[in-house]
Wavefront OBJ file of the C-alpha trace (Angstrom):
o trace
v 0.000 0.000 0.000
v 2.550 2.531 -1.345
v 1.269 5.880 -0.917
v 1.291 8.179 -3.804
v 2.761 11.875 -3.256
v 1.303 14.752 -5.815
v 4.107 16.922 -7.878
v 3.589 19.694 -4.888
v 4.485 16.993 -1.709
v 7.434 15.805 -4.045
v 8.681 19.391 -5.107
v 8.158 20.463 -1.131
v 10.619 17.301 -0.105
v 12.558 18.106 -2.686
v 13.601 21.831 -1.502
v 13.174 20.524 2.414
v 16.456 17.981 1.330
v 18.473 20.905 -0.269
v 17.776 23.646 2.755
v 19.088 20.824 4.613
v 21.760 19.775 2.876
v 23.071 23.506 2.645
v 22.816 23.444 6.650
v 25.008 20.587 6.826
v 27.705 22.349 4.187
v 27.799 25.001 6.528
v 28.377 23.502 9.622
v 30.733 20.906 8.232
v 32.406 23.867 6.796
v 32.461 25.644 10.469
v 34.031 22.739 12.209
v 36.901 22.282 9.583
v 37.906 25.995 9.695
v 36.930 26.001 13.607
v 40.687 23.995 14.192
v 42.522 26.058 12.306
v 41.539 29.110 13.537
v 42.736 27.649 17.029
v 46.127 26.930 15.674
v 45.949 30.559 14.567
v 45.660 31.409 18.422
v 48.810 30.980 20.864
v 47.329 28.412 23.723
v 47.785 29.062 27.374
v 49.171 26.779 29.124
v 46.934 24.076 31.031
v 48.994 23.946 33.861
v 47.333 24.781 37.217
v 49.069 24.517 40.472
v 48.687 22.211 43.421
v 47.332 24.057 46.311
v 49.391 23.772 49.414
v 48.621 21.283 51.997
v 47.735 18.851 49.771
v 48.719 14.795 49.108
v 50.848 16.026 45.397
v 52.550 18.753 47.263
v 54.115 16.162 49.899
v 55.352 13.561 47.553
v 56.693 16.137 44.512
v 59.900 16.077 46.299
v 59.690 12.256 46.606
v 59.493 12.481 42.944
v 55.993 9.643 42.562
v 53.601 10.387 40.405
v 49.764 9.326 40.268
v 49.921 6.292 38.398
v 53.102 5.030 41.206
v 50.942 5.677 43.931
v 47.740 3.918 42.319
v 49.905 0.658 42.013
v 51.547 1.111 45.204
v 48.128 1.610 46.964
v 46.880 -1.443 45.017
v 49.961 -3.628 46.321
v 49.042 -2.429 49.575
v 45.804 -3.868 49.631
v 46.784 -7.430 47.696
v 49.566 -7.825 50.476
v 47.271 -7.097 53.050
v 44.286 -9.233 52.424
v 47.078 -12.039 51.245
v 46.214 -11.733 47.346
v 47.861 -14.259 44.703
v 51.564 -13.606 44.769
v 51.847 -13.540 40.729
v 49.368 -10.423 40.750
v 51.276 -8.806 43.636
v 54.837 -9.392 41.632
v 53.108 -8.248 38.386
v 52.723 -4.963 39.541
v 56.191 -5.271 41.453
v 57.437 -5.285 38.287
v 55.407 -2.490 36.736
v 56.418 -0.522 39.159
v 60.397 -1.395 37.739
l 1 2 3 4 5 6 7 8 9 10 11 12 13 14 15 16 17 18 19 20 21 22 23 24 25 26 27 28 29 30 31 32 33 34 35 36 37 38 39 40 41 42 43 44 45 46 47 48 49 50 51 52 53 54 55 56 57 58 59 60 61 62 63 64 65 66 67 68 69 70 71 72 73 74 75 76 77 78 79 80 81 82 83 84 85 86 87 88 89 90 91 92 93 94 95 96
């Protein structure tokens, strides 16, 4: 039961496909020129200090970083609840 559409419905779809075709042009257009206008522009750097008092403060002299802590706090655990000794010297050794 295929419907049948009158020259007017089909001319209407018609422009409705190209007005939205257009649209998409344009913003396709806007988000390829939208990364090189950034390059254009200096960036600022992302870089925000610790505030004092904190946890990354203590241990930047130390020299750890995030991910060392993670595993170390990990190890911690495994050794303390008696975990499988493979897992615990598998992340010995990432630690390496």
């Amino acid at each position: 039961m295929a419907r049948e559409y009158t020259s007017e419905e089909i001319l209407a779809m018609q422009k409705d496909a190209v007005r939205r075709v257009a649209q998409m042009r344009k913003l396709s257009r806007a988000r390829v020129q939208e990364p090189e206008q950034q390059q254009k522009q200096p960036k600022s750097p992302d870089i925000h200090p610790a505030p004092t008092g904190t946890l990354d403060s203590f241990l930047d002299p130390i020299g750890t970083d995030s991910e060392t802590l993670l595993i170390l706090a990990v190890l911690f655990l495994l050794i303390k609840e008696k975990a499988d000794s493979t897992l615990i010297l598998a992340l010995v050794y990432l630690l390496l």
